[in-house]
C-alpha positions as CSV (number, residue, x, y, z in Angstrom):
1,X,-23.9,14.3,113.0
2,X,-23.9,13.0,116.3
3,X,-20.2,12.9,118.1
4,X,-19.0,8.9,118.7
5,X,-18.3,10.1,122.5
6,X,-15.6,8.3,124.2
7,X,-17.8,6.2,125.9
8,X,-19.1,4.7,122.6
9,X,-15.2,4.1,122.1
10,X,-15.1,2.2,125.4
11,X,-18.0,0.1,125.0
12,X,-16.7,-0.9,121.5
13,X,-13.6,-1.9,122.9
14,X,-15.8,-3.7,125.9
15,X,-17.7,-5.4,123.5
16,X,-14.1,-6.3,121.9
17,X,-13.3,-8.2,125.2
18,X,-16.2,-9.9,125.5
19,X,-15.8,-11.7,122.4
20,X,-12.0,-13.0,122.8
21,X,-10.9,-16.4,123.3
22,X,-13.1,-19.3,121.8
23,X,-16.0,-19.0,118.8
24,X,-17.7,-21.6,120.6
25,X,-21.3,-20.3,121.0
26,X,-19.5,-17.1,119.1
27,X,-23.0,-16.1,117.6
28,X,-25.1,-15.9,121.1
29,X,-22.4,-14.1,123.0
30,X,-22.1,-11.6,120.3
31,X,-26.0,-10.8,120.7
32,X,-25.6,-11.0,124.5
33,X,-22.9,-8.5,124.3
34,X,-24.6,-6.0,122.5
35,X,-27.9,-6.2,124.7
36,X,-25.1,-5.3,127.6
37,X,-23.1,-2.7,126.1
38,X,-25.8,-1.0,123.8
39,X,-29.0,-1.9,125.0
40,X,-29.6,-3.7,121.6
41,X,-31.8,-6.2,122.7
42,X,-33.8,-7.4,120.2
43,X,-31.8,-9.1,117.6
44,X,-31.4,-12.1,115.1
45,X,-27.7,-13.2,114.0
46,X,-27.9,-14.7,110.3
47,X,-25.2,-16.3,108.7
48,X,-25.0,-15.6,104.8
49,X,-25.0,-19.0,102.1
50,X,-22.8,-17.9,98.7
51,X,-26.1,-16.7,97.3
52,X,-26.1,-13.9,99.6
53,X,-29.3,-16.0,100.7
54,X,-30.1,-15.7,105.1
55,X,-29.6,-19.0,106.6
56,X,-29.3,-20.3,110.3
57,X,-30.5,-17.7,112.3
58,X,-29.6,-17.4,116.2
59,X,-32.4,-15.3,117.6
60,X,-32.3,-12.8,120.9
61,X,-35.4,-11.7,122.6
62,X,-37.1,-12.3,119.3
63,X,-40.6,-13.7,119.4
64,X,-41.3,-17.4,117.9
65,X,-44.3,-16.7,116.0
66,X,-42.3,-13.3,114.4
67,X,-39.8,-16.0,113.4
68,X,-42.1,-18.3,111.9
69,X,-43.5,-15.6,109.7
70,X,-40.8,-14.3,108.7
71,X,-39.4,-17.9,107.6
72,X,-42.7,-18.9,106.1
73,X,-43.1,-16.0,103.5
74,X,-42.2,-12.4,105.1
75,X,-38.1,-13.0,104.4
76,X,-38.8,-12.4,101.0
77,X,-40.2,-8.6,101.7
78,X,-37.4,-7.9,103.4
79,X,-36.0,-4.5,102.3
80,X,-32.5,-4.9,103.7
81,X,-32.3,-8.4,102.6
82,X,-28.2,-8.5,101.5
83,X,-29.0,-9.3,98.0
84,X,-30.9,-6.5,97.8
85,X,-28.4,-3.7,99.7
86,X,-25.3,-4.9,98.9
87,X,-24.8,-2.4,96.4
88,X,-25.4,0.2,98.1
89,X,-23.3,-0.4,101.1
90,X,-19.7,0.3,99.5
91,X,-17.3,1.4,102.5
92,X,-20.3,1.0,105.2
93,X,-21.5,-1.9,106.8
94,X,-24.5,-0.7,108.8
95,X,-27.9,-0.1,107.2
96,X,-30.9,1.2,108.3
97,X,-34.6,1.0,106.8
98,X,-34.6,4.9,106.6
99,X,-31.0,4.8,105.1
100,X,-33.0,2.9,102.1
101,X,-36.6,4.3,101.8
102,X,-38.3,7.0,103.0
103,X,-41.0,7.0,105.8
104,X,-44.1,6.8,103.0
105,X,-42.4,4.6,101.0
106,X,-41.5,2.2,104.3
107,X,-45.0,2.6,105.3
108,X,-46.2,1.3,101.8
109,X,-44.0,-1.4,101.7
110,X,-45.1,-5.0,101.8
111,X,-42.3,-5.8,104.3
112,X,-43.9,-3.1,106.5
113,X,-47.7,-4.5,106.5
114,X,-47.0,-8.1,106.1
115,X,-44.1,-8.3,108.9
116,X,-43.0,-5.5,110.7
117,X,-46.1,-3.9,111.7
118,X,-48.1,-7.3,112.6
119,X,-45.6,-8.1,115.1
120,X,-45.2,-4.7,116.8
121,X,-41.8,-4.0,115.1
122,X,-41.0,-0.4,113.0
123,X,-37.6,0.2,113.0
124,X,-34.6,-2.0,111.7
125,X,-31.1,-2.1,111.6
126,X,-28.7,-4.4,110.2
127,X,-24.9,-5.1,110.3
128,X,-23.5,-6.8,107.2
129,X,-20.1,-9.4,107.8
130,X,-18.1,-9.1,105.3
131,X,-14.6,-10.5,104.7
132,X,-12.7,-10.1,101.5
133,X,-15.7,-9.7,99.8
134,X,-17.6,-11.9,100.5
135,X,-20.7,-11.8,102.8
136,X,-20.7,-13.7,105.5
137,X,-23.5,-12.9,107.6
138,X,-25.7,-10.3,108.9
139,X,-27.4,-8.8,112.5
140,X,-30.6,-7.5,112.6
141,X,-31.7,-5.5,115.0
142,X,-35.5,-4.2,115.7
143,X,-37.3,-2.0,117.8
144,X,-40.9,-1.3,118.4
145,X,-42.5,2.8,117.2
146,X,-42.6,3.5,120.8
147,X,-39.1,2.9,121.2
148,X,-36.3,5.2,119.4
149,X,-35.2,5.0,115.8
150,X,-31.9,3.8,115.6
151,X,-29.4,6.9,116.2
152,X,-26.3,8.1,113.9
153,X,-24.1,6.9,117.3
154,X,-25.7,4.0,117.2
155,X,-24.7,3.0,113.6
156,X,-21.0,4.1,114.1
157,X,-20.6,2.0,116.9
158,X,-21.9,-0.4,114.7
159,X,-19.5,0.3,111.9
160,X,-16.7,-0.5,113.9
161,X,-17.8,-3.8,115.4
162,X,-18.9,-5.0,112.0
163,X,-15.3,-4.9,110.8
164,X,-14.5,-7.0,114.0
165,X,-17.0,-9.7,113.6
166,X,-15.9,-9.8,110.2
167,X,-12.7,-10.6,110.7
168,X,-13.6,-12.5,113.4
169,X,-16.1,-15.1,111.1
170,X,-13.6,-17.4,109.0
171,X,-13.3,-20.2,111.7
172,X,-17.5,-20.7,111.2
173,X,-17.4,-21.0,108.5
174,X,-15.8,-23.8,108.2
175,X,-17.1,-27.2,107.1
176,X,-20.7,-25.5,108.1
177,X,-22.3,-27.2,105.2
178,X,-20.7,-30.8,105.9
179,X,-21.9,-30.5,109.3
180,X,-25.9,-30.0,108.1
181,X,-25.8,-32.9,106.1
182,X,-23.9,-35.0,108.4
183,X,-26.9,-34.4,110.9
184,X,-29.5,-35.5,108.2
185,X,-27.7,-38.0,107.1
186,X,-27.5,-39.5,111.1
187,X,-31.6,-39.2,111.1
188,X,-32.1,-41.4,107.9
189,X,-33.9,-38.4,105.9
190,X,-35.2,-39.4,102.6
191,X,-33.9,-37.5,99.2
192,X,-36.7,-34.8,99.2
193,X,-36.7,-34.3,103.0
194,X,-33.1,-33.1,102.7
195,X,-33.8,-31.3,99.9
196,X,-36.6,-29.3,101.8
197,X,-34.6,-29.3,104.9
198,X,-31.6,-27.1,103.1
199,X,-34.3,-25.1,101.6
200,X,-35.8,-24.3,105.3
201,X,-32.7,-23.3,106.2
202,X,-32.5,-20.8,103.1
203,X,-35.5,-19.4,104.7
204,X,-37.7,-21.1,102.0
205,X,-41.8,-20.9,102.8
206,X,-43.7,-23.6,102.4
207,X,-45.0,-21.7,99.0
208,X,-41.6,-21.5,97.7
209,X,-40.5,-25.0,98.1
210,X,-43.0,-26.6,96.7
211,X,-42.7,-24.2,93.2
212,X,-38.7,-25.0,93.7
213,X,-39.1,-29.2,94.1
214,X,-42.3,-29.0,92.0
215,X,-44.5,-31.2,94.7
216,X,-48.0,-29.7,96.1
217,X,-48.2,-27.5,99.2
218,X,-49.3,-30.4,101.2
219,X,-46.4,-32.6,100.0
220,X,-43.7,-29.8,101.7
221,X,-45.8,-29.6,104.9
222,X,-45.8,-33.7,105.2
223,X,-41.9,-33.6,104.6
224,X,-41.8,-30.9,107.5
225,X,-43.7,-32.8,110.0
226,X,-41.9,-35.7,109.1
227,X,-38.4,-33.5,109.7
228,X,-39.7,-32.4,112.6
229,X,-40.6,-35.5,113.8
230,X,-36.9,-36.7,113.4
231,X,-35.2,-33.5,114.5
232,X,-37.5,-33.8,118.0
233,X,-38.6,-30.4,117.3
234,X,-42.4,-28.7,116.6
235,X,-41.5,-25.5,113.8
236,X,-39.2,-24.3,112.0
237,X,-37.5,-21.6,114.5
238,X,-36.5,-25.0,117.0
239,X,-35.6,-26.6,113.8
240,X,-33.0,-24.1,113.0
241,X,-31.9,-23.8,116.7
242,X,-31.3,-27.4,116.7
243,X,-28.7,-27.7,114.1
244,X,-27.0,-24.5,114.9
245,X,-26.7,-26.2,118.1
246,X,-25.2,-29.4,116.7
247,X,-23.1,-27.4,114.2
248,X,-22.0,-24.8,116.5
């Protein structure tokens, strides 16, 4: 096992620092401060609804059209999904896809040919918040096969900040869900459109809303321009961005 050297001590505590004072914009510095003190640059920040279901991502140095897929249909491949782990997590927080499946079986996976390899991604990972129990959200990080797999340090520093952010959480999540359906409400969105927006922000596809509302395909994608249309925005990714932004 790798030794946490006492520099990984000092850029835990570093990292520590940077998040004090106000959880305004809490979610974006946290990414910001582990590109800075662990190079972790390539991340998405999820927050976690009581289904253990990802919702609201905040996205760093992640590509647009990676987030769309993964919105549209890949999310559902995901092998370190929370619902999926959170088992096997016990006294850890920090997961990687090698802590789960072995390199054949990754390379086999769905998740692996439908996602991660189409848009230049192989290894991943993630840092689940939880407080008392209860999820609260996750970070995932990712990093191309030319880059290196995720090291033992790497995952111990994580340990250790995932206890922090944990604790750190409760004031987001507070009067989160009020706050989406306030901003819905304010746009004069129909019934259904609020029903696919809360969906969307699930990380529903377009397949898997219309088998949850029972409407056609086409129905879900007319709701969406029509939200989009509303919202100001063009896909799914701004549409997320937006009202973290108004919620945040």
């Amino acid at each position: 096992m790798e030794a946490f050297s006492n520099r990984d001590y000092q850029n835990v505590l570093a990292f520590m620092d940077d998040m004090a004072g106000s959880v305004e914009d809490f979610r974006h510095r946290a990414l910001q401060s582990f590109e800075r003190r662990f190079g972790l640059y390539r991340a998405n920040f999820w927050m976690v609804n009581e289904h253990d279901e990802l919702i609201r991502p905040v996205m760093h140095n992640i590509d647009d059209n990676a987030m769309d897929s993964y919105l549209s249909s890949c999310y559902q491949h995901d092998i370190l999904m929370p619902h999926k782990v959170v088992q096997r997590l016990g006294d850890h927080h920090v997961l990687r896809i090698h802590d789960v499946l072995s390199e054949n079986e990754y390379k086999e996976s769905e998740y692996y040919h439908e996602f991660m390899s189409r848009h230049n991604y192989y290894h991943q990972m993630v840092a689940y918040l939880i407080n008392d129990g209860q999820m609260l959200g996750s970070i995932a990080f990712v990093r191309s096969q030319k880059e290196s797999p995720f090291q033992e340090r790497e995952r111990m520093c994580l340990e250790l900040i995932a206890r922090f952010l944990s604790r750190s959480m409760a004031p987001l999540m507070l009067s989160k869900p009020e706050a989406s359906a306030k901003s819905g409400q304010e746009r004069e969105l129909t019934a259904k459109e609020q029903e696919v927006l809360a969906l969307v922000q699930k990380g529903y596809g377009n397949d898997a809303i219309a088998a949850r509302l029972f409407v056609s395909i086409n129905t879900v994608k007319k709701h969406l321009q029509s939200i989009y249309r509303k919202f100001n925005v063009t896909n799914r990714t701004s549409l997320c961005y937006k009202i973290h932004a108004e919620n945040s």
